[in-house]
C-alpha positions, -999 to 999 in steps of 0.1 A, spaced: 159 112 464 170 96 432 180 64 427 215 56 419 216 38 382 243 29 357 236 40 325 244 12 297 248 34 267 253 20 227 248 20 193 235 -11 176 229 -20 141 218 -57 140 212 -62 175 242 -80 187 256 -46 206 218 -45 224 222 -79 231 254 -72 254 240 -39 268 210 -63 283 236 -91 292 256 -62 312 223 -45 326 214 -82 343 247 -78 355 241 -43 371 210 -52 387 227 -85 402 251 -57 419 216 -37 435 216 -6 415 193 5 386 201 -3 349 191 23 326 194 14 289 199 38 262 205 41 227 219 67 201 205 72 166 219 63 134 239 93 119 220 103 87 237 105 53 217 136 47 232 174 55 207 183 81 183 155 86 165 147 116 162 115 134 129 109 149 125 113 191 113 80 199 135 49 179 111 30 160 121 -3 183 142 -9 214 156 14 240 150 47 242 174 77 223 202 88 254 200 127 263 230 145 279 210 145 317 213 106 312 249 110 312 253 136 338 230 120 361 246 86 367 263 64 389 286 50 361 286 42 325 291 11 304 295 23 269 290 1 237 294 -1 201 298 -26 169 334 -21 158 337 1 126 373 -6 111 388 -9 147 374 18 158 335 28 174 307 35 153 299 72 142 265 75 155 281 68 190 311 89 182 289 120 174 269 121 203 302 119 228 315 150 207 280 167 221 293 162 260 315 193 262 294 205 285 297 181 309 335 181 304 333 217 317 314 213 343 333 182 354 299 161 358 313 126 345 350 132 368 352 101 398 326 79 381 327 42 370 329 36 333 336 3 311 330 -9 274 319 -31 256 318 -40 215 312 -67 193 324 -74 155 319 -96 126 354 -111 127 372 -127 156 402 -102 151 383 -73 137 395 -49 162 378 -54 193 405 -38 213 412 -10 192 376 1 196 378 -8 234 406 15 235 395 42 214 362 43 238 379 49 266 397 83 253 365 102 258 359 86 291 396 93 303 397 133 293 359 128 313 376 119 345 361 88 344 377 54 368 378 31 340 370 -8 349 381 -35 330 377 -75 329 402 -89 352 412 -126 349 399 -132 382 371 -136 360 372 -174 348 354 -174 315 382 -146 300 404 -172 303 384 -197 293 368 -179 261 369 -189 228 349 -160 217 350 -126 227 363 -113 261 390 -90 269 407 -75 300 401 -41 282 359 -48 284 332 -71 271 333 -82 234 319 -107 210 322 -119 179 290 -123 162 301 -137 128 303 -123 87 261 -123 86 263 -108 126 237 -135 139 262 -159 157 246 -151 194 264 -145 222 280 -180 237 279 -183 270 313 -169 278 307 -136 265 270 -134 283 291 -139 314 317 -115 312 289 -86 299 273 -95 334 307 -94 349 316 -57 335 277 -48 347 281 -62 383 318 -48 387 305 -14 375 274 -11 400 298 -23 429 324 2 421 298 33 419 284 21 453 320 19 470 326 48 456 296 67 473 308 52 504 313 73 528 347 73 544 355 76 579 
């Protein structure tokens, strides 16, 4: 038998979205299930070019059976003018297939982005995430403030997913606010996937 996982899937250029997909993989873990990390490669300027199989550094490129094989999904990406990065963009337009076949409908999913500014569009790219997920089928799962440090934070946090704001040069880290609520989207996706295999009786 397989073992259940949520797959925390993003694009990253400078490491600060990588950073949150291991913050939110602790988080799955903490809830009992797998954490399977996965990246997507930078779209190429070139007509035609190929990226290579195996990224140079860092987790490993995402295939389609990653997607239709999970428990859940968190999905990540650095914001791009309010709105998620093309390299991530282009590999959800490849999932038709598992639209058809309804592989993704009744699972978990939440998101997660970080940008260079504090109000560079963190929620628009939250948002426009969760449009692919939604015509998926997919239980979206948010940040509620039952969750202390999205009330508290100064930095990134929202009730739509994880965020942070990791400065003009992109090396401000992630305070300890936003670590907490990437755990808290992981730990509240795992649970959900396992109450959702729950049997009912």
């Amino acid at each position: 038998m397989n073992t259940a996982y949520i797959l925390v899937l993003y694009y990253s250029r400078h490491g600060a979205t990588a950073e949150m997909a291991r913050q939110i993989a602790r988080g799955v873990e903490a809830s009992g299930l797998e954490a399977r990390l996965r990246c997507v490669p930078a779209v190429s300027t070139e007509c035609e070019a190929v990226a290579p199989s195996i990224p140079e550094q860092g987790a490993v490129y995402a295939s389609l059976d990653d997607l239709k094989n999970c428990a859940g999904l968190a999905l990540g990406s650095p914001t791009r003018f309010g709105n998620m990065a093309a390299p991530l963009k282009y590999f959800l337009d490849g999932t038709s297939s598992l639209w058809l076949s309804g592989d993704l409908v009744g699972k978990p999913a939440g998101v997660f982005t970080s940008t260079a500014s504090l109000h560079g569009g963190q929620e628009t790219t939250l948002l426009s995430m969760l449009l692919p997920l939604l015509h998926h089928g997919m239980l979206i799962t948010g940040l509620p403030y039952s969750e202390s440090a999205l009330v508290e934070t100064q930095g990134g946090g929202t009730p739509y997913g994880a965020s942070h704001h990791a400065g003009a040069d992109g090396k401000r880290a992630l305070d300890e606010h936003e670590k907490t609520l990437c755990r808290a989207l992981g730990k509240r996706l795992g649970q959900t996937a396992q109450l959702l295999s729950t049997p009912r009786g």
